[in-house]
C-alpha positions as a printed Julia matrix, in Angstrom:
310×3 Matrix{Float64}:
   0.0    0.0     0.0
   2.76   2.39    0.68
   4.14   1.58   -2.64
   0.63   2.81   -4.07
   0.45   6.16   -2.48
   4.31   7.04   -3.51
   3.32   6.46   -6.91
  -0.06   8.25   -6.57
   2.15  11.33   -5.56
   4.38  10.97   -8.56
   1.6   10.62  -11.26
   0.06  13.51   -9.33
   3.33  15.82   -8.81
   3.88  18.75  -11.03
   6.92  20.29  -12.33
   6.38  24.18  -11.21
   7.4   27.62  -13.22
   6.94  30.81  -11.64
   6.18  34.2   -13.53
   6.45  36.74  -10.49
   9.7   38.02   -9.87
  11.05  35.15   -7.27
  14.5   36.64   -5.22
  16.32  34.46   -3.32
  17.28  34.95    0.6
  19.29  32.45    1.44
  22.39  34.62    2.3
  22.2   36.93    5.5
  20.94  35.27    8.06
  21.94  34.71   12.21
  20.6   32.65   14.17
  20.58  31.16   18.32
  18.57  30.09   20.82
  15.39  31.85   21.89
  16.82  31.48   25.5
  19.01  34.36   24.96
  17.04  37.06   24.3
  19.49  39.9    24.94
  20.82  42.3    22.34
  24.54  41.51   23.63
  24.33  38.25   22.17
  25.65  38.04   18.74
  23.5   35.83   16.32
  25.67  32.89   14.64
  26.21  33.8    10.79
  24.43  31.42    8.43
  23.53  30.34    4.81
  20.2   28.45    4.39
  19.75  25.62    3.98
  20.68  25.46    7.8
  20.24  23.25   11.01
  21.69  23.58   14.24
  21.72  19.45   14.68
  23.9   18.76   11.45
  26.51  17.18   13.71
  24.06  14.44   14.49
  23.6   11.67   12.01
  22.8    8.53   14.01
  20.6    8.01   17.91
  18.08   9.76   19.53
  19.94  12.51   21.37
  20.11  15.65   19.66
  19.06  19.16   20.23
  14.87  19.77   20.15
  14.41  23.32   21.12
  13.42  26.54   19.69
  15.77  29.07   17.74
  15.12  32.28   16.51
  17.04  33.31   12.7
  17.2   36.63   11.95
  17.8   38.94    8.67
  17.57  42.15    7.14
  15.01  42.47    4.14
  15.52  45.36    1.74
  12.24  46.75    0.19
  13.91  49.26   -2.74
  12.08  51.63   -4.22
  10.6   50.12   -6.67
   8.92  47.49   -5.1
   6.79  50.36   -3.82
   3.11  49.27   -5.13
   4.1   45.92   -5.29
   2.73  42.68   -3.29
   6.02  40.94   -1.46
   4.87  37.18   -0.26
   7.82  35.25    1.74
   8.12  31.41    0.04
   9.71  29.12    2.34
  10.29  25.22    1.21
  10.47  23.93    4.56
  11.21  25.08    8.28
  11.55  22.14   10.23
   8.92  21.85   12.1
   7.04  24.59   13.42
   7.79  28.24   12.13
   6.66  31.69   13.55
   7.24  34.36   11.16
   7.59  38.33   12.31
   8.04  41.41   10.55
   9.31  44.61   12.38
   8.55  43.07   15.41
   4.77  41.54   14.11
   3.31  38.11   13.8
   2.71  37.43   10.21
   1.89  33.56   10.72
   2.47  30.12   11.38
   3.44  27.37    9.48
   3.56  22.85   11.14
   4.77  20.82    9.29
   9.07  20.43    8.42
   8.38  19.01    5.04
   5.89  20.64    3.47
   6.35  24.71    2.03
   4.5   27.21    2.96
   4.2   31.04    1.27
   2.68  34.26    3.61
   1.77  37.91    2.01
   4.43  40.25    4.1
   2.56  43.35    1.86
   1.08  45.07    4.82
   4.03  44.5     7.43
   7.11  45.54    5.06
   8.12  49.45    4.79
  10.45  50.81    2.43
  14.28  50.26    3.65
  15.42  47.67    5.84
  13.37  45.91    7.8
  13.44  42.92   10.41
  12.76  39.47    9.22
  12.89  36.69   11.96
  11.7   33.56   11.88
  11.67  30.99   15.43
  11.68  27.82   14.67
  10.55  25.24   16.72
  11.68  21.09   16.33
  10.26  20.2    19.68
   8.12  16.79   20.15
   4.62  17.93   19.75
   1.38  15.56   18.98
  -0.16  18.12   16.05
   3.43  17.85   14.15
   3.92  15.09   11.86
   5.38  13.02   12.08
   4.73  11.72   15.82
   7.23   9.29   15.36
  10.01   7.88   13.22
  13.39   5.82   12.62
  15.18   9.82   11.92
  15.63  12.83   13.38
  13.98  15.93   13.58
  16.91  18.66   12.89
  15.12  21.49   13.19
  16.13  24.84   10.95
  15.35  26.71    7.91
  16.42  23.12    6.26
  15.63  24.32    2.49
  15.31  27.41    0.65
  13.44  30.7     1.8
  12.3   33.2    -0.96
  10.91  36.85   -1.79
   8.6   36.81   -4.14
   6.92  40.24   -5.83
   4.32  40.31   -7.29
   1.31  42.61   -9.1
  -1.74  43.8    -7.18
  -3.55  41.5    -9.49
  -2.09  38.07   -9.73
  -1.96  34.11   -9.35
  -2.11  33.32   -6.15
   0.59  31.76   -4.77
  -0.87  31.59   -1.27
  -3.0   28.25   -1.94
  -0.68  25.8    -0.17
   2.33  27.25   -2.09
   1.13  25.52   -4.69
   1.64  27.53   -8.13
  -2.18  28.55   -7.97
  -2.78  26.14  -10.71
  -4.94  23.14  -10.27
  -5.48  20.51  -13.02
  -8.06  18.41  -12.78
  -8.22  15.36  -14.96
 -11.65  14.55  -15.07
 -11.77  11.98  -17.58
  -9.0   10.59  -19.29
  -8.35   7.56  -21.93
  -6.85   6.85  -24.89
  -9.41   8.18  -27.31
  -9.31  11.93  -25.24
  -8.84  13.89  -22.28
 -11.62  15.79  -20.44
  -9.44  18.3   -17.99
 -10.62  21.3   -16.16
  -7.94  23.89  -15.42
  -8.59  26.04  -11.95
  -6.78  28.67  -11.76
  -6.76  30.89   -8.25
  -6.73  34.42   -8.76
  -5.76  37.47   -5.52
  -7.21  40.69   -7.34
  -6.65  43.83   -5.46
  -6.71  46.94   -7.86
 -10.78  46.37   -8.49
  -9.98  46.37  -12.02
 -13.25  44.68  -14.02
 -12.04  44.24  -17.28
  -8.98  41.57  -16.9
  -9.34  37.98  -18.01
  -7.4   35.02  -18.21
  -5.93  33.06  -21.18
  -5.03  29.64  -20.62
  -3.37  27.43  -23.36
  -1.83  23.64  -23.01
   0.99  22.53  -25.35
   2.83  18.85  -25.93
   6.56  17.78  -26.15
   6.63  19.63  -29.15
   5.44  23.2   -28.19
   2.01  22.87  -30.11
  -1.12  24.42  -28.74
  -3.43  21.11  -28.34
  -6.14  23.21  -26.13
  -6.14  26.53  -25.15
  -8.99  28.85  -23.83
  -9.53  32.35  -22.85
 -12.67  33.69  -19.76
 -12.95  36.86  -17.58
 -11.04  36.74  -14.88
 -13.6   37.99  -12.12
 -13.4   35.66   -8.97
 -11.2   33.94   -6.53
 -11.34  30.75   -9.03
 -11.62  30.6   -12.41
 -12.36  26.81  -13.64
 -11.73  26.54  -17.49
 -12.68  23.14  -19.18
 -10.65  21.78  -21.79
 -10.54  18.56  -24.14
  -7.6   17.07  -25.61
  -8.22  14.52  -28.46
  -6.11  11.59  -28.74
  -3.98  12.26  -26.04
  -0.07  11.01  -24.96
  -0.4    9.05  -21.96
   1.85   9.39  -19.27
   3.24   5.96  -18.88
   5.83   5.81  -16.17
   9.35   5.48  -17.14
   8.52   3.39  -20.52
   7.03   7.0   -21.3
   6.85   9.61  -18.8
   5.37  11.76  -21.32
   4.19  15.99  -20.23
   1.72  18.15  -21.16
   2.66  21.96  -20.63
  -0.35  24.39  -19.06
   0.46  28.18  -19.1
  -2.25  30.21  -17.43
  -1.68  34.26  -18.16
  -3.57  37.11  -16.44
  -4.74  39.81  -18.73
  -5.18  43.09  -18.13
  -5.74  44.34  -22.23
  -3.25  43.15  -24.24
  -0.85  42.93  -21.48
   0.32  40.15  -19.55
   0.61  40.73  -15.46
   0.79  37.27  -14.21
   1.53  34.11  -15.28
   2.5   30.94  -14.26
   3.8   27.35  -15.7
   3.12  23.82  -14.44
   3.23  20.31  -16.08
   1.41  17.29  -16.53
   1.28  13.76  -17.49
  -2.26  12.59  -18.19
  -3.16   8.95  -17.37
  -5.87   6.94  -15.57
  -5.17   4.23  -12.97
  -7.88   1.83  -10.79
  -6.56  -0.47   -7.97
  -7.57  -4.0    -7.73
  -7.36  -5.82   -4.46
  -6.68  -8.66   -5.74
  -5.35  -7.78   -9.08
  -2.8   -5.07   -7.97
  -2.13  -1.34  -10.0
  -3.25  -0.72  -13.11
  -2.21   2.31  -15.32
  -3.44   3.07  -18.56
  -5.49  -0.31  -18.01
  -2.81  -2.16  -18.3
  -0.71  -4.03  -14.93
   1.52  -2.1   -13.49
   4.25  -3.94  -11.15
   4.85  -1.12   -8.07
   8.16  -0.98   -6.98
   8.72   1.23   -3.96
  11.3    2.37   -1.52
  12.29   4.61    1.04
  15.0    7.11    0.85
  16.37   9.18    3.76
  17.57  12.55    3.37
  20.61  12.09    6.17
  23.97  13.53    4.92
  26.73  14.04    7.45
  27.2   17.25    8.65
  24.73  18.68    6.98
  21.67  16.84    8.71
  18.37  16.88    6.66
């Protein structure tokens, strides 16, 4: 069964391409323990990805406690009129974010990303970006339990990410803002429905949203084009004859390009990818895909790397 659900997530996982203007923070940032909260203390200079436990490998006895990074973030002038969103891949496992001293939110869960709007907190300048992170046992953190540690740290990337006052949202589970839904697929075609999950803030009424789908090969196979007016917009599509994603014999991807209009002029857009394909379990029968057997192989991989933890 656990072989089932890890290839469920790869049919399921797609490859990602961002339009906003995505900066990277990785450099910059100090960090120690929340139990030394005076400004004589000197924060410890690091470079995300980071974890204070990267010394321990192997056993149960490592650090679980709570440490607070710090940086600067620069807001230039012209990111004045702008949306700023912070995109962080993982904070392992509980993360309070703060802005100039305020509570923007709160992320659970070390393995999974999470993305916050910093719009309202940010002024132009410098400003203070800290983020305590947490790694302590706690029941409403996966996972409970485990044969591997817990590091703790800002264990992947962190990013700034600016953006139009209309745009894609990039606040729906830091997902892209991109759904595809494959409705109905076979061999013969492909009944999708595109959502597509829009933050508009400039009360424009005019803007709409173009959304095409090309092959290997670059050609347009669907495409379609709706006012963009709501949180979601849900575009249907049908692909005749389609390629079917067929694991590694032929992992096969569909491109989907969604682009907010405003005119003639493009103000958002964003990329994912596809492979289109239907499956049906069989107790007794096993994994099909494509309706045809499909022998599941899985395994297990740890992320451990000495000295640098998860």
């Amino acid at each position: 069964m656990k072989s089932v659900f890890l290839l469920l997530g790869l049919l399921l996982t797609a490859n990602i391409g961002y339009a906003h203007e995505d900066i990277l923070l990785n450099d910059g940032w100090g960090y120690r323990p929340i139990s030394d909260p005076g400004q004589a203390v000197k924060d410890t200079p690091v470079t995300l990805p980071h974890t204070w436990n990267a010394n321990y490998v192997t056993g149960t006895y490592y650090n679980r406690e709570t440490m607070v990074y710090s940086r600067m973030l620069e807001v230039p002038p012209q990111m004045t009129g702008k949306r700023l969103f912070l995109y962080f891949e993982g904070v392992n496992s509980v993360a309070d974010v703060f802005v100039n001293r305020q509570s923007v939110g709160q992320h659970k869960g070390g393995y999974t990303a999470f993305c916050l709007e910093i719009t309202d907190y940010v002024k132009a300048g410098s400003n203070d970006l800290q983020v305590w992170v947490n790694n302590a046992f706690r029941t409403d953190v996966l996972p409970i339990s485990g044969d591997f540690n817990v590091y703790g740290g800002i264990h992947r990337p962190c990013h700034l990410i600016v953006a139009e006052q209309d745009c894609i949202s990039p606040l729906f589970y830091a997902s892209p803002g991109v759904l595809v839904h494959q409705v109905k697929v076979s061999e013969q075609q492909a009944e999708i429905a595109i959502e597509t999950i829009l933050s508009l803030k400039s009360g424009k009424k005019k803007l709409r949203l173009r959304t095409s789908v090309t092959d290997r090969q670059g050609r347009v196979v669907a495409s379609g084009e709706t006012t963009a007016d709501g949180e979601r917009v849900r575009q249907p599509m049908t692909i005749q004859k389609p390629i079917l994603w067929n694991g590694r014999q032929n992992p096969y991807l569909y491109t989907i390009k969604a682009e907010l209009m405003d005119g003639g002029r493009v103000i958002d857009s964003q990329t994912v990818r596809t492979g289109l394909r239907y499956f049906s379990v069989d107790a007794d029968k096993g994994f099909f895909l494509n309706g045809q057997h499909y022998e599941l192989r899985g395994f297990n991989r740890h992320e451990d790397v000495e000295g640098k933890g998860s």
